[in-house]
N, C-alpha and C positions, 0 to 999 in steps of 0.2 A: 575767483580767478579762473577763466576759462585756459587750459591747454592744448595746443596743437594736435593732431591724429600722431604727427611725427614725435612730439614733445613727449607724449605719451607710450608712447614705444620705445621710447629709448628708456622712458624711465621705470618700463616694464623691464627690458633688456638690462638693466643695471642693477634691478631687485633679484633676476635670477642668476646674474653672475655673484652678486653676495649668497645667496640662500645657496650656490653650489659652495663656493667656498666655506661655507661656514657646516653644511650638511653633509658634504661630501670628503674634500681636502683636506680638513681639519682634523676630522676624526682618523681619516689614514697618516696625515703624520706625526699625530699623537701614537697610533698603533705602530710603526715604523720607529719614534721614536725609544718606545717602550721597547721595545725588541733590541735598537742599539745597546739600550740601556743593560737588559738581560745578560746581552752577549759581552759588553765591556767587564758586567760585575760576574761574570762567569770567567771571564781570562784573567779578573785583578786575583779572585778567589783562589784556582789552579793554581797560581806561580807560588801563593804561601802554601796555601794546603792542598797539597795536589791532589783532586779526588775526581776517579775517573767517573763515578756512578752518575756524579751531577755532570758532568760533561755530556755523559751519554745519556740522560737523560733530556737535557737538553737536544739534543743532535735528535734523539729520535722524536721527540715535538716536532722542531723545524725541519727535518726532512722525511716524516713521516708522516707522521699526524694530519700535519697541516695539510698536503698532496692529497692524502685522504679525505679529506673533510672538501678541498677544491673538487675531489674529484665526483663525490656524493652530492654535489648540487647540484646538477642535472636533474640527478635521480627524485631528490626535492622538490625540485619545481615542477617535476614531470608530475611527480603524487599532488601537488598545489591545483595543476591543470585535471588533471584526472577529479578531484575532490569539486572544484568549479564547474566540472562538465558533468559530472552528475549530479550537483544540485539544478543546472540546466534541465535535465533530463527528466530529474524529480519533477519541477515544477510543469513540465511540457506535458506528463504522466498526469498529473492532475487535471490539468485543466480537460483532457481528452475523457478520464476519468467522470472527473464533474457532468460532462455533455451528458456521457452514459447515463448518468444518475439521475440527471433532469429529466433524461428521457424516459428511463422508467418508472419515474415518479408521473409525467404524465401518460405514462400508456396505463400505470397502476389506477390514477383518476376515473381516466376515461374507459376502464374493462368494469371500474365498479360504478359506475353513471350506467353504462350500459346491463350491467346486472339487476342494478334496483330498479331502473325500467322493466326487465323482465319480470323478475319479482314480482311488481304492482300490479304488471298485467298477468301473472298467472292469479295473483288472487284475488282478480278483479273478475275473471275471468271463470274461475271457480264460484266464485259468487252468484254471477249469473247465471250460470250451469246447473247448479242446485235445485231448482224445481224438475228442470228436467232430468238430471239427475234420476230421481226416485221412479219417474214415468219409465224409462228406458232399464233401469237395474232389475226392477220390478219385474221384468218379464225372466228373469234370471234366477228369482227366487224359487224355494221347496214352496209346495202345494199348501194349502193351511190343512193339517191332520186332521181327515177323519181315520177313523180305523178302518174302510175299507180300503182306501185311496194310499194309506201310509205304508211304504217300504220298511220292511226288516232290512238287518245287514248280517242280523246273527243268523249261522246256521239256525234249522230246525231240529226238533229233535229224532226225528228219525235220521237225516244227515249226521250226527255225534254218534248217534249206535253204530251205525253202519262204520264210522272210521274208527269207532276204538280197535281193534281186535289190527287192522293195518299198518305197518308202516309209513312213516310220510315221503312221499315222493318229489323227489327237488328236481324241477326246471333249471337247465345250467344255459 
């Protein structure tokens, strides 16, 4: 059975005029009535046994308590909003976060693709260097010793006699 767009709307509009009544209405004059109720078994109570405590007790619920508690929910909601606005934040954090981390995940990649390139070619590079190497270091080398050719480093012994009997003399 197909229904009208109108047919339909109204019969939206007549599910939410129940579901207020029955979620909204009902539950306050249930709590309405329960308060009548307090307050009659509070007046039947007093007139046999008069007891001021439960009176005042009473009075400071309904004109204390309660104002207080209305007047705390601001404050509630405002912490509800506050608590939703920084899991907002949270996630906003993240995700900015995240970028970061991809990025240095690829800049991390890309500094060590660029390193092992270097790498290969230094020791690729050394490799081929190697014969030459020895041609070029070669001329850097000590002499091959003969005795006439080979440098001392020790004093002689005439230099030892000569500086025993002296003090040593310090360059500053």
């Amino acid at each position: 059975m197909q229904t009208t767009p109108a047919a339909q709307l109204e019969a939206a509009r007549e599910r939410h005029r129940t579901e207020t009544r029955r979620e909204i209405l009902l539950p306050a004059v249930l709590g309405l009535g329960v308060l009548a109720l307090a307050i009659v078994a509070v007046l039947v109570f007093a007139n046999r046994n008069p007891q001021i405590s439960l009176i005042a007790d009473f009075t400071l619920s309904l004109l204390v308590l309660c104002p207080a508690a209305l007047c705390m929910l601001p404050l509630a909601l405002g912490l509800v909003v506050a608590a939703v606005g920084m899991n907002r934040v949270h996630d906003w954090v993240d995700d900015k976060s995240g970028a970061v981390v991809r990025g240095s995940y690829s800049l991390n990649r890309r500094i060590d693709r660029i390193m092992d390139k270097l790498g290969r070619f230094g020791v690729e590079f050394g490799a081929r260097a190697a014969p030459l190497e020895s041609q070029v270091f070669s001329a850097f080398d000590r002499p091959s010793g003969t005795v006439e050719t080979e440098v001392t480093y020790e004093p002689t012994a005439t230099q030892r006699r000569q500086s025993v009997g002296r003090p040593e003399q310090r360059e500053d």
